[in-house]
N, C-alpha and C positions, 0 to 999 in steps of 0.2 A: 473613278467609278464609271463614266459614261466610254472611257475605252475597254475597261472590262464589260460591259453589257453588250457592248457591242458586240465585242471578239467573242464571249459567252454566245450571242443569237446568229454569229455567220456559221458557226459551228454547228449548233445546231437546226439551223438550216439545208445547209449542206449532207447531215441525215436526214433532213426529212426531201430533199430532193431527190434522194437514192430510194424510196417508198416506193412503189407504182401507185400511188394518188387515187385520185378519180380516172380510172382507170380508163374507159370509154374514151375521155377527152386527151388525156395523154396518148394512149394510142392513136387519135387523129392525127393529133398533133404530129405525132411521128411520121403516119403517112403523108401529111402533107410537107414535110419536113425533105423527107428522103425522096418522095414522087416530085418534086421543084426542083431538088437537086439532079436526081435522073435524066429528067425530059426536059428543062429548060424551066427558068422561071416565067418568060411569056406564054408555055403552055401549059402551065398549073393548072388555070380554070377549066382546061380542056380536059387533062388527063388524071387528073385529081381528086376526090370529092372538097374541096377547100370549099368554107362558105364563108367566112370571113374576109373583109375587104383587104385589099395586098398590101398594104404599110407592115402589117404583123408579120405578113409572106416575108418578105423581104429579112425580117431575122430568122425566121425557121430555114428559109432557102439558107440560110450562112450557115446553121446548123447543119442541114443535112450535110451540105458538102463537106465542112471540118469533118462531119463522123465519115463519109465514104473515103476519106483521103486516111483514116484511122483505120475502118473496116470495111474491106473492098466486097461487091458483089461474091458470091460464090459460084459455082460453074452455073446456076442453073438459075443465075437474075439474082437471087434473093439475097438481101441484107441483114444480117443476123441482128434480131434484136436483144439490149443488153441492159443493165446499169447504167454505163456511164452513157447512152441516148438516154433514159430517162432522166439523168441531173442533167446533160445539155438543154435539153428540151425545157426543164426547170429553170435555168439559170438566168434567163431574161428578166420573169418575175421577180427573183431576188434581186437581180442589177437595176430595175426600177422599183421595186420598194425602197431598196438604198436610197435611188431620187428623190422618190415622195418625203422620207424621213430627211434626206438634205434640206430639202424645201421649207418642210416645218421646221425645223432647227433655224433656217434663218429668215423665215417670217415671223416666228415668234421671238426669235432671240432679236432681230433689229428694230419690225416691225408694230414691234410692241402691241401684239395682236392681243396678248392675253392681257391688256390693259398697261396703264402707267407704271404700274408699280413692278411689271416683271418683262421689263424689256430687255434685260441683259442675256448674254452667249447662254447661260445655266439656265435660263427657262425655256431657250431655242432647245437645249441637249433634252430636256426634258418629255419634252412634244415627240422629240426625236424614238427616243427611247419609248414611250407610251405606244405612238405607234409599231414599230419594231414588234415591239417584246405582247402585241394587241397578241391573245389568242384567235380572233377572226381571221387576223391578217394569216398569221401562225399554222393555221388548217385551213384557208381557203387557196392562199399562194405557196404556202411553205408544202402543205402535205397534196394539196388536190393537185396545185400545179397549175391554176387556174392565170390568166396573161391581163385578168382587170388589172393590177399595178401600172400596165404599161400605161392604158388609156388615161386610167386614171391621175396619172404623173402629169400627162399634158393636159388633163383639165383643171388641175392646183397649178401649173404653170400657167397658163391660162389667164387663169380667173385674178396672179399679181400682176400679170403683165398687163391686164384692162384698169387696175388700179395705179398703175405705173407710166397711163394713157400710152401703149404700145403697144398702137394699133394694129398695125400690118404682121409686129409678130406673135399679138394674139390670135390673130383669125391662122394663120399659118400653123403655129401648134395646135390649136383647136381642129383646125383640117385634119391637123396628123391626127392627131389621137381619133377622130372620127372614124377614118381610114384603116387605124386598127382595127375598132368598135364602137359600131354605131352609138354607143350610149354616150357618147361625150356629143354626139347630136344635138340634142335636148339644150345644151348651151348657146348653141351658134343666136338664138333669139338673144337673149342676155347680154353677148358682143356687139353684136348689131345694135340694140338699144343705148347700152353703156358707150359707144364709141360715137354714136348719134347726138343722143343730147350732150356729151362732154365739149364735143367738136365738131358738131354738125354733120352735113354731108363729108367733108372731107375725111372725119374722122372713120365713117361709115365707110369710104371707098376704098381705104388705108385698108379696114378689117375685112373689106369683102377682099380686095387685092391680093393679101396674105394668105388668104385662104385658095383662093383660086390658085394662086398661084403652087402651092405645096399639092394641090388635089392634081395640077399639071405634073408635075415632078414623080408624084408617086405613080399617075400610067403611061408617064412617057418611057417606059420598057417594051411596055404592050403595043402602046401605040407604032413605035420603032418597028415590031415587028409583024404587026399589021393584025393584033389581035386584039384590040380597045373595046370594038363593040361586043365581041363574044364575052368580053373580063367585064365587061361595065353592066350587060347582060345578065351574067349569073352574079355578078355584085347586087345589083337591084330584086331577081328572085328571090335570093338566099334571104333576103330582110323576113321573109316570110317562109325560111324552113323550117319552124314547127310552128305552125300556125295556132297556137291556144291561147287560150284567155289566159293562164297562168299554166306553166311549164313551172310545175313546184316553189314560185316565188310568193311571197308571203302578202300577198297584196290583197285589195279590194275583190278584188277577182276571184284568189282562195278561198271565198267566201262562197262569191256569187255563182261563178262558173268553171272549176279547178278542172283544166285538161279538157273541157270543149272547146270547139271550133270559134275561134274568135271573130269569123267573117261568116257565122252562123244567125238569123236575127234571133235575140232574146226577147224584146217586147216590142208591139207598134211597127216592127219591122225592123227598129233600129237593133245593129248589131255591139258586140262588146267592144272592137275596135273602133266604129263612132263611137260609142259612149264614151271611154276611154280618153281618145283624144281629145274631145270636145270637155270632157271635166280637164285633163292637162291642161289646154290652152286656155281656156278660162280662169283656172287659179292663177297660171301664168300673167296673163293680162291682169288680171288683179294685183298680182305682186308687183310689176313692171309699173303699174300704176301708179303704188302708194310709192316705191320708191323715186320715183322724176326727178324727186327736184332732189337729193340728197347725189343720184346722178350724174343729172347736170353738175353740181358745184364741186367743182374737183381739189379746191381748200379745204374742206372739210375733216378736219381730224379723225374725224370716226369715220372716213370712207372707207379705206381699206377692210377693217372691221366688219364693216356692214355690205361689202361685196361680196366676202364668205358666210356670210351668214343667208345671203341671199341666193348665191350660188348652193348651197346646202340645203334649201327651203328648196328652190326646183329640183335636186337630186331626189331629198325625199317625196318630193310631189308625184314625179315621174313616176317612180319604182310603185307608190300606192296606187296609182288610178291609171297609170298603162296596162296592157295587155300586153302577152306575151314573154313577160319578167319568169328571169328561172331565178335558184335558189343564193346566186352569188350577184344581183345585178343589183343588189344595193350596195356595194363596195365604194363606189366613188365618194357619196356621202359622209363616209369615215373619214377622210383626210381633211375634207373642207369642214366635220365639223372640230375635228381637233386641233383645228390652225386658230381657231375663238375660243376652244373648252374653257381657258382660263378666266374671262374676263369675268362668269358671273357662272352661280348655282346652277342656273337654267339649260346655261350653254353644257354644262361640265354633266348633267345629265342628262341630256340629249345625244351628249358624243358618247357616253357608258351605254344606254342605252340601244343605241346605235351599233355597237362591239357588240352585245347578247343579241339585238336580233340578227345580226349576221349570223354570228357563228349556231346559233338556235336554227336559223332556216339552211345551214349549210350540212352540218351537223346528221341532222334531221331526216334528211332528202341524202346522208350520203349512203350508198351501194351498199356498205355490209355492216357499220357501227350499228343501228337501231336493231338490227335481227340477232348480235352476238350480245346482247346485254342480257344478264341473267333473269330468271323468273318471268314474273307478268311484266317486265317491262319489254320483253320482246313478244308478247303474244301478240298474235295476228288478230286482227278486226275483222277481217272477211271485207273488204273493201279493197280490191282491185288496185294497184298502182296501175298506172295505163304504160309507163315509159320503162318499166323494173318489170310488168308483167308478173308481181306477186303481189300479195297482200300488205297495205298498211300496217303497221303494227300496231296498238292501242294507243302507243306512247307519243307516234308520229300524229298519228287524229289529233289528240287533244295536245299534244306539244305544238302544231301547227299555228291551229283553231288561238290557244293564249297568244304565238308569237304573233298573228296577224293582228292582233289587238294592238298588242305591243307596237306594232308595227304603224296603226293606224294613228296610236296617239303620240308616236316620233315626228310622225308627217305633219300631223296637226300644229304639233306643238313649235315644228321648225318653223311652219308657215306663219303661226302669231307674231312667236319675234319678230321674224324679217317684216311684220307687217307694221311695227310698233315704230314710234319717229327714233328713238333708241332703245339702242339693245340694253 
């Protein structure tokens, strides 16, 4: 059964990797892809528009060149685009999905995440195959083409390997995955802490070590070739290449200020970005809080358990009360919370949960699905998209408006657990 599922989702996979997706971002993608490969990968940031930090660079630069070594320039530069650049360009996401689902498969199947009683190989396949065959997962990496699975591989790697007190190579994958995308960021507090109180300062210098040291690794190309400060330069502006309060992410924000200026002041002078961060890091510190002493004590039966549930409680915190969240930037939160779904009601609908508001806010916000549905469910609101430059559709208002809800009481509701002495 779990080889047939399997072999069923690589298949269809692989059409939906042949789709033109979210179109917009896989053609980036391509340009940055093929422009790395042309000009050198240390002058990407020069000659490219890439805003993504270069760890991701570094598999599109393999891309490009496998395709230019397939399909050579023509007399006049240009590179014809095709199909199989669109499934190359796809195929990373599906090669770390596969991760992430490895991952689950055997923290569930050893780790007995989903409780006592379902610690064997067939509850790992299980987690396996949930995620897999997730429709989120399904239209956001399979059909959009979107490269969250990468990041989000190395922060479920992560998050066992701080459970597993390994130190130096949490902070190291957690670098990476940073490197790809910032959003595995939001962690590096949570290693620090957990590697702290498990093991003191040592443990902390192990995780800061690991870290630093892969941050070295991934721009010593640049560095070599005497272009670190220009790369590190537009690494640090790009954090803020679309500056809004919510860039169509289903959050706090969607609410308050959807597509304004997030270093705009809204009240008192304070802007969305303080607000924002100052509600993150304060739920943060609150959660870091209650958790210490369960931390500290690395005996603890229910640790592992309760570092994904706690690593899942800051995923959703982030995505509700940052700024700047687009329509796929809750993805990480899926896999940390389907590694616990099992153990209890709570958990198993928070990670349901979790799958509809994804794929609701991706859905939602994509390019042409809400404008081809039949009748009044594609009628236009007369309300502006600012980034599509057309009209809302009825369906997307108030589809939005319930998912944020949705969205607010996933946040809530992960944060209570991880705050409770058990899950």
């Amino acid at each position: 059964m779990f080889w047939t599922a399997l072999g069923a989702n690589l298949l269809l996979r692989i059409w939906l990797a042949s789709l033109p997706g979210y179109t917009a971002d896989v053609q980036a993608y391509k340009r940055w892809a093929l422009g790395s490969a042309l000009g050198g990968l240390p002058a990407a940031y020069e000659t490219v528009d890439v805003d993504y930090p270069p760890a991701y660079l570094y598999v599109l630069h393999g891309i490009g060149t496998l395709y230019l070594w397939i399909e050579a320039p023509g007399v006049d530069g240009e590179v014809r685009d095709s199909t199989l650049l669109t499934l190359l360009i796809k195929l990373p996401t599906l090669f770390f999905d596969l991760v992430v689902a490895g991952l689950l498969l055997s923290l569930v199947g050893r780790w007995r995440l989903w409780g006592s009683g379902r610690d064997d190989p067939g509850w790992g396949r299980w987690a396996a195959v949930l995620y897999l065959w997730n429709p989120a997962v399904l239209w956001s990496s399979g059909y959009w083409g979107q490269p969250d699975a990468v990041h989000t591989a190395a922060v479920v790697a992560a998050v066992a390997l701080l459970v597993r007190l390994r130190w130096f190579a949490a902070g190291a994958v957690l670098a990476t995955g940073a490197l790809v995308k910032p959003l595995a960021a939001p962690f590096v507090p949570l290693a620090a802490v957990a590697s702290g109180l498990a093991d003191g300062w040592r443990g902390m210098l192990r995780c800061a070590a690991g870290g630093l040291g892969a941050t070295a690794l991934v721009f010593l190309p640049f560095a070599a070739a005497d272009r670190l400060f220009p790369t590190l330069g537009r690494v640090l502006l790009d954090i803020d290449a679309m500056p809004y309060a919510s860039v169509n992410g289903h959050s706090l924000w969607w609410i308050l200020a959807p597509w304004q200026d997030a270093g705009a002041p809204l009240v008192a002078g304070i802007t969305p970005t303080a607000l924002g961060l100052a509600l993150f890091l304060g739920g943060y510190a609150v959660l870091l809080q209650r958790s210490r002493v369960w931390l500290a004590g690395t005996g603890n039966p229910e640790r592992p358990a309760r570092m994904f549930i706690l690593a899942a409680a800051v995923a959703m915190w982030f995505f509700f009360v940052s700024t700047h969240m687009h329509e796929n930037h809750l993805f990480q939160a899926l896999p940390l919370l389907l590694a616990v779904a099992g153990r209890s009601r709570a958990l198993a609908w928070l990670a349901a949960g979790c799958s509809i508001a994804i794929l609701l806010n991706t859905t939602l916000h994509d390019p042409w699905l809400p404008y081809a549905l039949p009748g009044f469910l594609s009628a236009e609101s007369g309300v502006l998209d600012p980034h599509l430059h057309r009209p809302f559709t009825w369906l997307q208002r108030i589809g939005s408006l319930s998912n944020t809800l949705l969205v607010a009481s996933l946040a809530l509701g992960t944060f209570r657990l991880a705050m409770r002495k058990s899950e």
